[in-house]
N, CA, C and O atoms as a printed pandas DataFrame, in Angstrom:
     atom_number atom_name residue_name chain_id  residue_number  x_coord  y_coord  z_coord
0              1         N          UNK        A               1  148.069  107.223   56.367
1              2        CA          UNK        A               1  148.216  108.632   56.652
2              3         C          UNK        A               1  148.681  109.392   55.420
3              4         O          UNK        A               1  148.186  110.493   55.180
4              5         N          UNK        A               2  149.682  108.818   54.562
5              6        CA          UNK        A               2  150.031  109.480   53.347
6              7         C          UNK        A               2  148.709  109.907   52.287
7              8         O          UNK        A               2  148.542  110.994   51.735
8              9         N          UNK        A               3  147.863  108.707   52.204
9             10        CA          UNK        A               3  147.119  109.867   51.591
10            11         C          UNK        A               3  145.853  110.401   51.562
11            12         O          UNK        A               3  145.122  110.805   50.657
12            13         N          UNK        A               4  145.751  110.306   52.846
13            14        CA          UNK        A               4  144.622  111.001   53.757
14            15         C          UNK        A               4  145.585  112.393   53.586
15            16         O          UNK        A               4  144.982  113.433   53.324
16            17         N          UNK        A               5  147.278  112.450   53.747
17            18        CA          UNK        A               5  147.477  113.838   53.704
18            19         C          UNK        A               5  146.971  114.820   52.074
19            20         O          UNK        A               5  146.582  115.970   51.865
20            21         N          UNK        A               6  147.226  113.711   51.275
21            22        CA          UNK        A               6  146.882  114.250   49.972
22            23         C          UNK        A               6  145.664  114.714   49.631
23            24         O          UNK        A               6  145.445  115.733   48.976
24            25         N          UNK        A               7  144.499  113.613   50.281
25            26        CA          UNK        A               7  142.993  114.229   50.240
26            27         C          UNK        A               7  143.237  115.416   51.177
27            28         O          UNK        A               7  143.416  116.274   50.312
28            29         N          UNK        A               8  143.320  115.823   51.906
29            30        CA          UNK        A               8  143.710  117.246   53.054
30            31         C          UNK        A               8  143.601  118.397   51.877
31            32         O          UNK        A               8  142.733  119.163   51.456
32            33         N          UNK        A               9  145.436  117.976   51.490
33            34        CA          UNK        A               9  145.701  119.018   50.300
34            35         C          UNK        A               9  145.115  119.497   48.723
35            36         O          UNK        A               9  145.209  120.451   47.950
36            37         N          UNK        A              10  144.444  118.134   48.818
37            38        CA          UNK        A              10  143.311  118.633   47.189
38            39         C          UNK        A              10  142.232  118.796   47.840
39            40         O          UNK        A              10  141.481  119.155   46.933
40            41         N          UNK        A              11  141.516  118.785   48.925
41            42        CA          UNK        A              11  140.304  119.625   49.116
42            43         C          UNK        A              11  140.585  120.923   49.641
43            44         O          UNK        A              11  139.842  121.904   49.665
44            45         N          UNK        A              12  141.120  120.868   49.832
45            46        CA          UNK        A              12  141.821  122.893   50.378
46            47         C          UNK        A              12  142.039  123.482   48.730
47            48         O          UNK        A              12  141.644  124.595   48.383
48            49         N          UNK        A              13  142.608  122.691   47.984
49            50        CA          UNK        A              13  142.835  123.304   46.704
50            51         C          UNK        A              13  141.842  123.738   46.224
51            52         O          UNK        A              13  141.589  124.883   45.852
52            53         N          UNK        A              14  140.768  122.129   46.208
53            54        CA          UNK        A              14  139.608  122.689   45.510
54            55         C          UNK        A              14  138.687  123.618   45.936
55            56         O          UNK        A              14  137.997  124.320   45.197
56            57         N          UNK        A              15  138.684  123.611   47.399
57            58        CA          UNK        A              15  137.925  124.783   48.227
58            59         C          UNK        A              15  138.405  126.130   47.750
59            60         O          UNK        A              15  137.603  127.053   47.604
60            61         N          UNK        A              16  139.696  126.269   47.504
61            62        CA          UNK        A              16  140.430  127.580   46.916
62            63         C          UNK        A              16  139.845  127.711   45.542
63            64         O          UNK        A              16  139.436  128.824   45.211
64            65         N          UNK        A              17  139.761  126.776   44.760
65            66        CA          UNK        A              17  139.493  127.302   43.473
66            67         C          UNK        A              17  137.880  127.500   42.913
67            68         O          UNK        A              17  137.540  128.218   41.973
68            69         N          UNK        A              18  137.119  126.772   43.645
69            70        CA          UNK        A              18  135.958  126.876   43.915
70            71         C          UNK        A              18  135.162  128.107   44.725
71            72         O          UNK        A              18  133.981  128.417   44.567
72            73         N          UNK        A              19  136.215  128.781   45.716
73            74        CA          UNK        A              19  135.609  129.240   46.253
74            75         C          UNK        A              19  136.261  130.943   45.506
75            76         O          UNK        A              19  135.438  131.834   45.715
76            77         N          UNK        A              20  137.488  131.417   44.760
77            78        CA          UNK        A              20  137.705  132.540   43.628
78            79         C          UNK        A              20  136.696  132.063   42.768
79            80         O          UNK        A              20  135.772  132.865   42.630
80            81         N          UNK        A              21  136.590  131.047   42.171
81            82        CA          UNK        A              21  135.215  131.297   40.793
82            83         C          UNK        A              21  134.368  131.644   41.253
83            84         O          UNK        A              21  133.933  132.606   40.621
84            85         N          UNK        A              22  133.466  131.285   42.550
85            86        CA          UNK        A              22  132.212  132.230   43.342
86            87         C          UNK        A              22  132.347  133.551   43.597
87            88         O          UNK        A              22  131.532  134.459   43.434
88            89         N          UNK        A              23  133.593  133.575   44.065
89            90        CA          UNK        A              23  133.429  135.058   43.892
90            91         C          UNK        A              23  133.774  136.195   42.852
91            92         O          UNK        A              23  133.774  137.418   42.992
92            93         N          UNK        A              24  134.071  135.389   41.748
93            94        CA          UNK        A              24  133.896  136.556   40.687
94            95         C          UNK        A              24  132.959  136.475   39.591
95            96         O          UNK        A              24  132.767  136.975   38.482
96            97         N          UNK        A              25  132.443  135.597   40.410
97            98        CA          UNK        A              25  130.654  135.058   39.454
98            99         C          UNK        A              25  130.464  133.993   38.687
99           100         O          UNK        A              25  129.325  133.527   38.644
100          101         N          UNK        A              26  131.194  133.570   38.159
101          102        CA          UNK        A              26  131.532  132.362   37.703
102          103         C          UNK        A              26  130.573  131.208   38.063
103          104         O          UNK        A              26  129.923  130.731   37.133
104          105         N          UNK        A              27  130.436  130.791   39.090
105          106        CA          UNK        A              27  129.943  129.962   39.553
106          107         C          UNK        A              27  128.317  130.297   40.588
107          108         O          UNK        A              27  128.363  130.252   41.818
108          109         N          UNK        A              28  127.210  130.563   39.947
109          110        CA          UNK        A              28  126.018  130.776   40.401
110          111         C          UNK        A              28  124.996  129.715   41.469
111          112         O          UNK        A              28  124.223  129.993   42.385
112          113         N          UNK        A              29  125.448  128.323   40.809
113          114        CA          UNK        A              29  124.305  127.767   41.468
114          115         C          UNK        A              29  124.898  127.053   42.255
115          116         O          UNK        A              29  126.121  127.178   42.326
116          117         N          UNK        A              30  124.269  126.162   43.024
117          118        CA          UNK        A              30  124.853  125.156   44.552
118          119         C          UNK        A              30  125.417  123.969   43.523
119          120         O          UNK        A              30  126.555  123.527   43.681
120          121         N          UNK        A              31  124.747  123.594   42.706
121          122        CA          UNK        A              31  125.043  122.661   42.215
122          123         C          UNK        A              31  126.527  122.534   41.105
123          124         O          UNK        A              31  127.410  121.689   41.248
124          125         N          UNK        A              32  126.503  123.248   40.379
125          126        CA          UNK        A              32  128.013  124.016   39.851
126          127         C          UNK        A              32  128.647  124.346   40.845
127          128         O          UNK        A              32  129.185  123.249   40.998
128          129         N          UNK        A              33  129.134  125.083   41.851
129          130        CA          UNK        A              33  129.569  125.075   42.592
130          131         C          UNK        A              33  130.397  123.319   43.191
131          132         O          UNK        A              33  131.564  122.952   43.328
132          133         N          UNK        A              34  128.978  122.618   43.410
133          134        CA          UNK        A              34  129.592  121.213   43.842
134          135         C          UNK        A              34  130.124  120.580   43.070
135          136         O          UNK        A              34  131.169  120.052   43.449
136          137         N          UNK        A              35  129.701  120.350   41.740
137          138        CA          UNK        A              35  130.457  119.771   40.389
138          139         C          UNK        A              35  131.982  120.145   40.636
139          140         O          UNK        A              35  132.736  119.191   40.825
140          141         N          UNK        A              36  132.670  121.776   40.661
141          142        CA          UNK        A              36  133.465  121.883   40.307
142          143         C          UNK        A              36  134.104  121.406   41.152
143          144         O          UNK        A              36  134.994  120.628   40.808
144          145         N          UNK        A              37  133.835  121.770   42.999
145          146        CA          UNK        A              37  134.979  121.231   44.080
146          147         C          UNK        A              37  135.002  119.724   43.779
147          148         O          UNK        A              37  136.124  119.240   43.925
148          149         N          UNK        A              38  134.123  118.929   43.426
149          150        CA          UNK        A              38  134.246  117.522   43.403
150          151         C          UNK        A              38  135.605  117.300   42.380
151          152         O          UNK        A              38  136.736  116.874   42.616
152          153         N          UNK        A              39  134.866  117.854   40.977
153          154        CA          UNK        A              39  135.911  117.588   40.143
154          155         C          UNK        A              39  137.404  117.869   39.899
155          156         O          UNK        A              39  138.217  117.161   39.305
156          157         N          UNK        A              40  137.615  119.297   40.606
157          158        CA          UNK        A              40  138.726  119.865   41.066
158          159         C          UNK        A              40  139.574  118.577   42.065
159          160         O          UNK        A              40  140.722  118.258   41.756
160          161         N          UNK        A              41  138.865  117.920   43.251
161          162        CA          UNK        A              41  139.714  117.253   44.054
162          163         C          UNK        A              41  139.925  116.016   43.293
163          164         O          UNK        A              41  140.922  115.359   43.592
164          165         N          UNK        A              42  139.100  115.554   42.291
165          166        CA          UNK        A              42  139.490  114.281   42.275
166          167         C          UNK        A              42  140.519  114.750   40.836
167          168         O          UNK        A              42  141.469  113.976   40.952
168          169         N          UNK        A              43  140.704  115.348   39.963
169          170        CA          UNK        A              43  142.051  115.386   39.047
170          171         C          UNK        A              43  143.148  116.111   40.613
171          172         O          UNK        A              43  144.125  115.401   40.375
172          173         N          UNK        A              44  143.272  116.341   40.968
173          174        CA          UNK        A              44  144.025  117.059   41.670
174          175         C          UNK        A              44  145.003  115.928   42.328
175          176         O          UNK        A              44  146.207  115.699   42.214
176          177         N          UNK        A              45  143.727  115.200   43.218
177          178        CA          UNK        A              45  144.470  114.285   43.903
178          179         C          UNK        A              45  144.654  112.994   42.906
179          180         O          UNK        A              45  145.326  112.033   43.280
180          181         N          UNK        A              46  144.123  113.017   41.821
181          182        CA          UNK        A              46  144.844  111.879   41.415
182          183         C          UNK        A              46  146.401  112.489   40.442
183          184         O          UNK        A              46  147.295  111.720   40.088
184          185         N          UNK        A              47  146.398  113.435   40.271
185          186        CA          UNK        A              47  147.560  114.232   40.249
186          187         C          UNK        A              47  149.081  113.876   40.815
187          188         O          UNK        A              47  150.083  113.354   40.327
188          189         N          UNK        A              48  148.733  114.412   42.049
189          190        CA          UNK        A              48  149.473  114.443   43.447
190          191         C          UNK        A              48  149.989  113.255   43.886
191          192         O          UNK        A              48  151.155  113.085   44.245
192          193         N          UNK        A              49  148.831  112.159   43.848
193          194        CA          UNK        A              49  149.295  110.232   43.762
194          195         C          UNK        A              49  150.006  109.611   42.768
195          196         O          UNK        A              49  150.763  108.644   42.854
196          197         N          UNK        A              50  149.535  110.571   41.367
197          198        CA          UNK        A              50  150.904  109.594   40.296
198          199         C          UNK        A              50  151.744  110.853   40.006
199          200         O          UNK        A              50  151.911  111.068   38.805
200          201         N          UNK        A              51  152.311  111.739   40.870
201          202        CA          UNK        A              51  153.489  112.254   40.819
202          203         C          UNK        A              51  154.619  111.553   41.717
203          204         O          UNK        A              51  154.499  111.636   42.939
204          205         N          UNK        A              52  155.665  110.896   41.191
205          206        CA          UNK        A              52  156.282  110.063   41.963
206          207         C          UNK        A              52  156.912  110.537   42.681
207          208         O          UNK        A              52  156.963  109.909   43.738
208          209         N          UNK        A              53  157.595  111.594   42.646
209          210        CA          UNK        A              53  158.728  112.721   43.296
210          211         C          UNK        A              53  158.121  112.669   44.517
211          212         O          UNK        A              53  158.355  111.737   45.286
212          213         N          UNK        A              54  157.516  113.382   44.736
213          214        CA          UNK        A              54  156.260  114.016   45.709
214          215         C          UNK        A              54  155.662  113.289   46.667
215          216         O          UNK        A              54  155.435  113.740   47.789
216          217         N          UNK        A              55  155.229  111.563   46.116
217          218        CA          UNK        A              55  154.870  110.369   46.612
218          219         C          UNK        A              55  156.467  109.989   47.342
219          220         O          UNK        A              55  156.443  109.878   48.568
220          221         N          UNK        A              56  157.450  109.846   46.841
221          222        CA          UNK        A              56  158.406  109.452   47.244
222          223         C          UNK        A              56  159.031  109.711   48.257
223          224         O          UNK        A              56  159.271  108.788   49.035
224          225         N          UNK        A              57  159.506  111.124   48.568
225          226        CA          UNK        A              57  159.575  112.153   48.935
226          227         C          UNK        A              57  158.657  112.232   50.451
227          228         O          UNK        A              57  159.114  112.171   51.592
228          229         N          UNK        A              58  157.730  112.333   50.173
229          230        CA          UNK        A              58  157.300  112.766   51.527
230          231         C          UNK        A              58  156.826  111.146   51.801
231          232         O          UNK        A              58  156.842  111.264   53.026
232          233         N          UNK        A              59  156.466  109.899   51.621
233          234        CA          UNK        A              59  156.796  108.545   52.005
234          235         C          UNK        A              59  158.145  108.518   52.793
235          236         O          UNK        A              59  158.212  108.161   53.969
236          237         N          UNK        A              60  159.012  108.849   52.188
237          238        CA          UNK        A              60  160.422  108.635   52.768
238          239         C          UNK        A              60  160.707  109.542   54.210
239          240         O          UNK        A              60  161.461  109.196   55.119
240          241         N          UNK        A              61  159.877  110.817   54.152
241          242        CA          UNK        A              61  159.643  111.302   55.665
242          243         C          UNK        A              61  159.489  111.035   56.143
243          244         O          UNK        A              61  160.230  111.098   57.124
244          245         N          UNK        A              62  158.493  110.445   56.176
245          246        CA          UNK        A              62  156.863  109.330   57.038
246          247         C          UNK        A              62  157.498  108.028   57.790
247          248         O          UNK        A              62  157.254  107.523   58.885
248          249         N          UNK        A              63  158.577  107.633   56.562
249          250        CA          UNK        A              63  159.195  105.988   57.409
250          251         C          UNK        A              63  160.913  106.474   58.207
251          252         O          UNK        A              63  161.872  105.914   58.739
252          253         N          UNK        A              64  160.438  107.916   57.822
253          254        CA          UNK        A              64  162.313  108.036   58.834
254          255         C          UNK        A              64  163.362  108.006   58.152
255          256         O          UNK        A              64  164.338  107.878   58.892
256          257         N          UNK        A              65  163.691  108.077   56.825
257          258        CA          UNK        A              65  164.482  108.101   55.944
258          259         C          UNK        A              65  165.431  109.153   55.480
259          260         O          UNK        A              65  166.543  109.092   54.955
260          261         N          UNK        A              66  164.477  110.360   55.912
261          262        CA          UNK        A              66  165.561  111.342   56.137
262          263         C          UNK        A              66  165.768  112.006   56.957
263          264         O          UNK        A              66  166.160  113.170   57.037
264          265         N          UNK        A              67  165.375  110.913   57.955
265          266        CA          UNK        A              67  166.210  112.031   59.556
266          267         C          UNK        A              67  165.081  112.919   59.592
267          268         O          UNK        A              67  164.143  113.060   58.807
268          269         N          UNK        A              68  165.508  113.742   61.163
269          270        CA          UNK        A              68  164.660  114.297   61.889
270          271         C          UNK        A              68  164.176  115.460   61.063
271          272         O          UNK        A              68  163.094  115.914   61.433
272          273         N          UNK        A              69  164.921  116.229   59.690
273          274        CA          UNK        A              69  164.459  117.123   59.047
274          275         C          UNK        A              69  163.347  116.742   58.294
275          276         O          UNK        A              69  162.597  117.521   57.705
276          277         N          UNK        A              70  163.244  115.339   58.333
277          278        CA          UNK        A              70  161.831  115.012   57.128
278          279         C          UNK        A              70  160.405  114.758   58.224
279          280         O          UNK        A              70  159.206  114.677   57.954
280          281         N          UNK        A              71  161.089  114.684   59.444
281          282        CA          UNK        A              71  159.541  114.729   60.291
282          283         C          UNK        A              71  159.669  116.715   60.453
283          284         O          UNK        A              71  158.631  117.349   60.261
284          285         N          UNK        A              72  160.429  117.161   60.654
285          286        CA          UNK        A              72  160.597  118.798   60.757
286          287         C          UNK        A              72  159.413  119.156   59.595
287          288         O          UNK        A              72  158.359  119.784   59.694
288          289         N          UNK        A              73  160.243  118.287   58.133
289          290        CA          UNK        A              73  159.129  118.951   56.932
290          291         C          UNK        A              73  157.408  118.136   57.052
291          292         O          UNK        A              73  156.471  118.794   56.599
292          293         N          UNK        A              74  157.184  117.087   57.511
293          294        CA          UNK        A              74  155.984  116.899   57.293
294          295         C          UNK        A              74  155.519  117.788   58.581
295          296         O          UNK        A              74  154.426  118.251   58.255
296          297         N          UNK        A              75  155.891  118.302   60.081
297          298        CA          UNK        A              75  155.133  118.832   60.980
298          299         C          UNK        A              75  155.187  120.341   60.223
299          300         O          UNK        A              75  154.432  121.070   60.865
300          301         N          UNK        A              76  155.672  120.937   59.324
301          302        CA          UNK        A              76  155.472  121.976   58.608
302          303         C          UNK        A              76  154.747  121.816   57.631
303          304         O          UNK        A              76  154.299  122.924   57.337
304          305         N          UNK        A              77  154.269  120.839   56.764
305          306        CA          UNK        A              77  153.368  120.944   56.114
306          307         C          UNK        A              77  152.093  120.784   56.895
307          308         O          UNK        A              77  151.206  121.597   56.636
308          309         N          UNK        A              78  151.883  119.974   57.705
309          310        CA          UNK        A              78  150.577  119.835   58.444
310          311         C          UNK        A              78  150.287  121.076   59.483
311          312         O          UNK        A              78  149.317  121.271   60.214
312          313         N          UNK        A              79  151.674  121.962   59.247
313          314        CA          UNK        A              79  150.907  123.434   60.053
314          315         C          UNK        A              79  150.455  124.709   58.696
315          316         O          UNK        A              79  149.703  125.676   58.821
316          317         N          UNK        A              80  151.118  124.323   57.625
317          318        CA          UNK        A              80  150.749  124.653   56.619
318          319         C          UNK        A              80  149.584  124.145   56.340
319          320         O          UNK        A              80  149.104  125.270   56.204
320          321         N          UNK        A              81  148.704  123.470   56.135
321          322        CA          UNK        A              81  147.933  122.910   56.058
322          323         C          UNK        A              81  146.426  123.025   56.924
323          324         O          UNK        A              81  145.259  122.870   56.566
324          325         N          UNK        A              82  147.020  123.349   58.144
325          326        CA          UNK        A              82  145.976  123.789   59.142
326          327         C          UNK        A              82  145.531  125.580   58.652
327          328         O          UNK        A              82  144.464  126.094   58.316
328          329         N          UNK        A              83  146.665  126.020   58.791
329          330        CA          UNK        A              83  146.756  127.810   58.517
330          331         C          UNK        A              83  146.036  128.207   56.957
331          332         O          UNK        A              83  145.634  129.278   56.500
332          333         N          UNK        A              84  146.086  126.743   56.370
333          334        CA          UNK        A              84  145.364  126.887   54.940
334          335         C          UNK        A              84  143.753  127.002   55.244
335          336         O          UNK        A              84  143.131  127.928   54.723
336          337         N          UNK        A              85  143.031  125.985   56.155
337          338        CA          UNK        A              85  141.973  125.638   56.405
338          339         C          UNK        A              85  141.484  127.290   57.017
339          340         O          UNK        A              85  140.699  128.170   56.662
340          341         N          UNK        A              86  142.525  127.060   58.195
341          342        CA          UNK        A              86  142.228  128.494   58.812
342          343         C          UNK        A              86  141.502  129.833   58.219
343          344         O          UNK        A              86  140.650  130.495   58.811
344          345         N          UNK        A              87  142.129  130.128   56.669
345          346        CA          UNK        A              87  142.118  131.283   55.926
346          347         C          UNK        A              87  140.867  130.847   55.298
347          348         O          UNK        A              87  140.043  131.757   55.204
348          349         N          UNK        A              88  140.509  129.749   54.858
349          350        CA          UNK        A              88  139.347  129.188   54.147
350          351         C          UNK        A              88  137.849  129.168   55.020
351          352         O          UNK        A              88  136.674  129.108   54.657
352          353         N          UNK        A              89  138.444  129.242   56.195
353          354        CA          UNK        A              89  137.572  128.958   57.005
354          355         C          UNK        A              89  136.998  130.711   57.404
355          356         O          UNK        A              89  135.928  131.292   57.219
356          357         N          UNK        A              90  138.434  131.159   58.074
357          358        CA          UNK        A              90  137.542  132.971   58.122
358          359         C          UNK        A              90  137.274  133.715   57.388
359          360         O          UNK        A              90  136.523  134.684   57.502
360          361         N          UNK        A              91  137.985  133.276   56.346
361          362        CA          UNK        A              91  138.056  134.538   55.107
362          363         C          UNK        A              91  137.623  134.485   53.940
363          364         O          UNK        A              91  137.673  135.324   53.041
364          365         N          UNK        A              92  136.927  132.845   53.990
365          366        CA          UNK        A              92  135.898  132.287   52.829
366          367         C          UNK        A              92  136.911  132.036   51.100
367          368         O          UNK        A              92  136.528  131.661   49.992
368          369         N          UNK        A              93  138.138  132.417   51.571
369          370        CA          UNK        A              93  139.369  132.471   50.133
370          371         C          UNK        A              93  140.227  131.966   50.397
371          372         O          UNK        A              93  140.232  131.642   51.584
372          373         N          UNK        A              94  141.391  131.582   49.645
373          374        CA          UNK        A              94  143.107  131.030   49.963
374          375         C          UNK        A              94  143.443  132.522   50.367
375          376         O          UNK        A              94  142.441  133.211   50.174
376          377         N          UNK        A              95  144.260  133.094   50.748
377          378        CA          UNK        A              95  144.920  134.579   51.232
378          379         C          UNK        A              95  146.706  133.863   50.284
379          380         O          UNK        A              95  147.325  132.815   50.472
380          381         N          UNK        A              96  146.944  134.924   49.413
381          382        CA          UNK        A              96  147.909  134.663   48.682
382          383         C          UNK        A              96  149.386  135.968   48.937
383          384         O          UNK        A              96  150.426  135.859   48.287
């Protein structure tokens, strides 16, 4: 589950950053377009996996380590996370 959450969070990224370069022209064809979300998620998430803090950190939620506030913070990131999709999904952008 840990990092199925991380793929979650670098394809929302890359959907975000992929989807501002389309719209300010940047990005013309289907195929550029796909290059970049690909390439965007995979530095991203390999990013996110050798940041240890971060890995640590929310691991230590996951196994109960810090008490009921670290399941509090992962059911807030995974509503963060949904509300991200959400905006990507109606509004074709991240909403900042």
């Amino acid at each position: 589950m840990f990092e199925m959450l991380f793929y979650l969070l670098t394809l929302l990224l890359s959907l975000s950053v992929v989807g501002s370069a389309s719209s300010a022209g940047i990005l013309n064809s289907g195929l550029s377009r796909g290059f970049a979300g690909v390439s965007t998620q995979i530095v991203s998430s390999n990013f996110l996996i050798g940041y240890s803090n971060t890995e640590s950190y929310i691991r230590a939620c996951l196994e109960g380590e810090v008490g009921w506030l670290g399941y509090l913070f992962i059911g807030s990131l995974i509503f963060l996370i949904m509300t991200w999709a959400a905006n990507l999904y109606n509004y074709r952008q991240a909403i900042i």
